[in-house]
C-alpha positions in Angstrom: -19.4 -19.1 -24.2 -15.9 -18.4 -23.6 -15.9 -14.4 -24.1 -19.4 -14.1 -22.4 -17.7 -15.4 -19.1 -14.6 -13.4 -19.6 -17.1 -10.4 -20.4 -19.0 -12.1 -16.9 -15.6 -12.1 -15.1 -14.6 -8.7 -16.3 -17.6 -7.0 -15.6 -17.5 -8.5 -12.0 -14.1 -7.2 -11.0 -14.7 -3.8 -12.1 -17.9 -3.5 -10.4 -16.5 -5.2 -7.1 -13.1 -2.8 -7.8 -15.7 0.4 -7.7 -17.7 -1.0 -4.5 -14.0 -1.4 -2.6 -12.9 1.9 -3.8 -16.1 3.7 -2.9 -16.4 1.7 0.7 -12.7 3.1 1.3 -13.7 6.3 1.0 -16.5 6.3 3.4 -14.9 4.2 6.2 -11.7 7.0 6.2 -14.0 9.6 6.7 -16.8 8.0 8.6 -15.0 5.2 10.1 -15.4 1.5 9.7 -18.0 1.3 13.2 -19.9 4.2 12.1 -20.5 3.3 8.3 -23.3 1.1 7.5 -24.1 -0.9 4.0 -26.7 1.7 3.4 -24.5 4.1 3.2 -22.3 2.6 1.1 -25.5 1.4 -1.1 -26.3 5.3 -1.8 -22.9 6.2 -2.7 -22.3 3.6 -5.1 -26.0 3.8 -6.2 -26.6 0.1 -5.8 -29.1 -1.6 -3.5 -28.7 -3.8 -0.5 -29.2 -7.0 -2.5 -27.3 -6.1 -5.6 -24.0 -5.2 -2.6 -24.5 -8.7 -1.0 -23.5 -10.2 -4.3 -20.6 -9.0 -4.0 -19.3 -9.7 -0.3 -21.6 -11.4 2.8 -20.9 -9.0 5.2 -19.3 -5.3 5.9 -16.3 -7.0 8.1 -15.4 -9.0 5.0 -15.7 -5.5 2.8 -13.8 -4.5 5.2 -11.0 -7.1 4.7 -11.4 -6.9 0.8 -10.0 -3.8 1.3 -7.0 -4.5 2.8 -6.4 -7.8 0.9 -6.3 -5.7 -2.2 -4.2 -3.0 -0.9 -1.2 -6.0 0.5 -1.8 -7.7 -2.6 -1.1 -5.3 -5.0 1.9 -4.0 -3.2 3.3 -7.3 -3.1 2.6 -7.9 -6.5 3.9 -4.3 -8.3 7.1 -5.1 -5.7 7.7 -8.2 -7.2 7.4 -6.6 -10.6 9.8 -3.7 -9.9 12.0 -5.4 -8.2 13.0 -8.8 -9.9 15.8 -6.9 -12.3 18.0 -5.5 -9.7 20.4 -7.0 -7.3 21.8 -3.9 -5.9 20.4 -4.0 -2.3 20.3 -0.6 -1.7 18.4 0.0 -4.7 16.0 -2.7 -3.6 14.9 -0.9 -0.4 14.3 2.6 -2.4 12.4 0.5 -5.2 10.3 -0.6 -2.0 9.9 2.4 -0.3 9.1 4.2 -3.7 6.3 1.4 -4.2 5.3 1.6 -0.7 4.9 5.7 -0.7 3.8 5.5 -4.2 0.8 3.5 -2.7 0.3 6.1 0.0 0.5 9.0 -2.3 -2.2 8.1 -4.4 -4.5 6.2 -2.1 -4.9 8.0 0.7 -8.3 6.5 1.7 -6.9 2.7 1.6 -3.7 4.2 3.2 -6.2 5.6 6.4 -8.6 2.5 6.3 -5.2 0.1 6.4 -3.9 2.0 9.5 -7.4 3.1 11.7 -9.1 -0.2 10.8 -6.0 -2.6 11.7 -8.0 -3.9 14.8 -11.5 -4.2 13.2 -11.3 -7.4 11.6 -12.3 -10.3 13.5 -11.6 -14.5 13.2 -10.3 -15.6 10.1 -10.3 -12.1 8.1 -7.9 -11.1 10.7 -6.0 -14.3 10.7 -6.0 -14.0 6.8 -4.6 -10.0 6.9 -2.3 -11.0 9.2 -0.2 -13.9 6.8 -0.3 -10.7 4.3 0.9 -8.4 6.8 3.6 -10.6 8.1 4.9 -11.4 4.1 5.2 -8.0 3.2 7.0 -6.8 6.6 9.4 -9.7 6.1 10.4 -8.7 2.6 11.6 -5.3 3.8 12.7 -7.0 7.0 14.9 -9.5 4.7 16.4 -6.5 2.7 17.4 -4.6 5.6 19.4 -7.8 7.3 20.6 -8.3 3.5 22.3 -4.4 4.0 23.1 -4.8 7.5 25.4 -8.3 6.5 26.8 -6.4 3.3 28.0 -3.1 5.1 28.0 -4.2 8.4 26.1 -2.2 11.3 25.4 -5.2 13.6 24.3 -2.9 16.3 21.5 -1.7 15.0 18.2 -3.8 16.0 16.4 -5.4 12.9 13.2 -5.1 14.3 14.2 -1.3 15.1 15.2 -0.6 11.9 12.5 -2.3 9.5 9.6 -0.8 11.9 11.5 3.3 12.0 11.5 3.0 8.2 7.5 1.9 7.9 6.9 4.6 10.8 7.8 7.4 8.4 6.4 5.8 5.5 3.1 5.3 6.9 2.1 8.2 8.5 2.0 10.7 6.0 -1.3 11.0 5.3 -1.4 12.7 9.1 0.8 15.8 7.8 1.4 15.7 3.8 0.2 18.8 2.1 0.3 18.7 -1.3 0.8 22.9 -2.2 3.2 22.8 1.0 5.2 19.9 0.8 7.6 18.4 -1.2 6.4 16.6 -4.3 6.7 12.6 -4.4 9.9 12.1 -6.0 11.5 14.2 -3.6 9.7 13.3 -0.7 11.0 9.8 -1.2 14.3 10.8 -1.9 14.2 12.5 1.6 12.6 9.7 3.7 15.6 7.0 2.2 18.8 10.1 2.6 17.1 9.8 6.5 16.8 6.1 6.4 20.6 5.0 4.7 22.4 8.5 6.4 20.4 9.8 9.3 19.7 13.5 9.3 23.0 15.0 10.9 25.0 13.4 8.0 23.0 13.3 4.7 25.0 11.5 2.5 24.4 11.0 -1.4 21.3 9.2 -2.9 22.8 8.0 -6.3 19.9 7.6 -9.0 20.4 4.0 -9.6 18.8 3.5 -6.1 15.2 4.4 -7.8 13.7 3.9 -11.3 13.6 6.8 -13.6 11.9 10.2 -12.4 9.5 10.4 -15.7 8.5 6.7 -14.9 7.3 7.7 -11.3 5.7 11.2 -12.5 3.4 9.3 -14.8 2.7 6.2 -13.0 -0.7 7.4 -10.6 -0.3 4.0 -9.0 -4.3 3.9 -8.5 -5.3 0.9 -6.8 -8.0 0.3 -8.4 -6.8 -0.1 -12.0 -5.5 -3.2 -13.7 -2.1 -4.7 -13.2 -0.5 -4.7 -16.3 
């Protein structure tokens, strides 16, 4: 009885992983307003009663979505993080997870930013306890760096919200053939962050993990967490 609920269990989250993942794609390009559950039950091949198992409602699809996508950052930045004390290497392991997350879910990444207003009551109020976590963990690390090095001056609020700005927003310009590939694109956004542009100081290696971990780690979101 055991393995036929794990199979159960298993078979659930992979289904209700290829539902979100599906639904993601659909509200970027259609938006959330303009996509119904009948179009998401012809792209995922399913019908109408076979998708209600799975959520009640498309606002709580909807907020499936992004509690996935705050979850699993927070969980792979616990992961990557826990061995290192450096500080500075703490931000670039976040912004590495953070763009990682970008680079390779670029629905999710549109659907977390265009959609930030379309949930309603307690999915908002749920989003938003995420929301405010994950902000305050990069928030903590920058107040961590300002007390370390000084640079008192400099607003906290300011700073944490200029480094998400350029982090977020990619999906608006990147260009894969064009522009720079992720390691280096990271590498760029922290030189910015840490030295400004005018005086691009040196980003030592032990800031990041190793450049053959991040080639082969696609960071999809909707695989299993080791």
């Amino acid at each position: 009885m055991s393995n036929r609920s794990e199979s159960a269990n298993h078979h659930y989250d992979e289904k209700l992983r290829q539902i979100l993942k599906t639904s993601a794609k659909i509200f970027a390009e259609k938006g959330f307003h303009r996509t119904s559950v009948r179009d998401i039950a012809r792209a995922t091949r399913m019908s109408l009663a076979g998708l209600y198992y799975y959520f009640t409602t498309k606002e709580e699809l909807l907020y499936l979505i992004q509690e996935h996508c705050f979850l699993t950052l927070l969980q792979r930045w616990e992961q990557a993080s826990k061995a290192n004390t450096d500080v500075r290497a703490r931000i670039g392991i976040f912004a590495e997870n953070h763009l990682s997350f970008f680079w390779h879910n670029m629905h999710e990444m549109k659907v977390m930013a265009h959609e930030d207003e379309s949930l309603t009551g307690e999915f908002q109020d749920k989003i938003l306890v995420l929301k405010r976590r994950y902000v305050k963990v990069l928030m903590d690390l920058i107040e961590e760096l300002r007390k370390q090095e000084g640079g008192g001056e400099v607003d906290l609020r300011v700073a944490t919200f200029s480094l998400f700005g350029m982090m977020n927003w990619i999906y608006t310009w990147y260009q894969a053939k064009r522009d720079l590939p992720l390691p280096a694109l990271i590498e760029q956004m922290l030189r910015i962050f840490f030295f400004g542009v005018l005086r691009a100081g040196k980003i030592e290696e032990r800031w990041f993990t190793s450049t053959a971990a991040r080639q082969k780690d696609t960071f999809s979101l909707w695989q299993n967490i080791p």
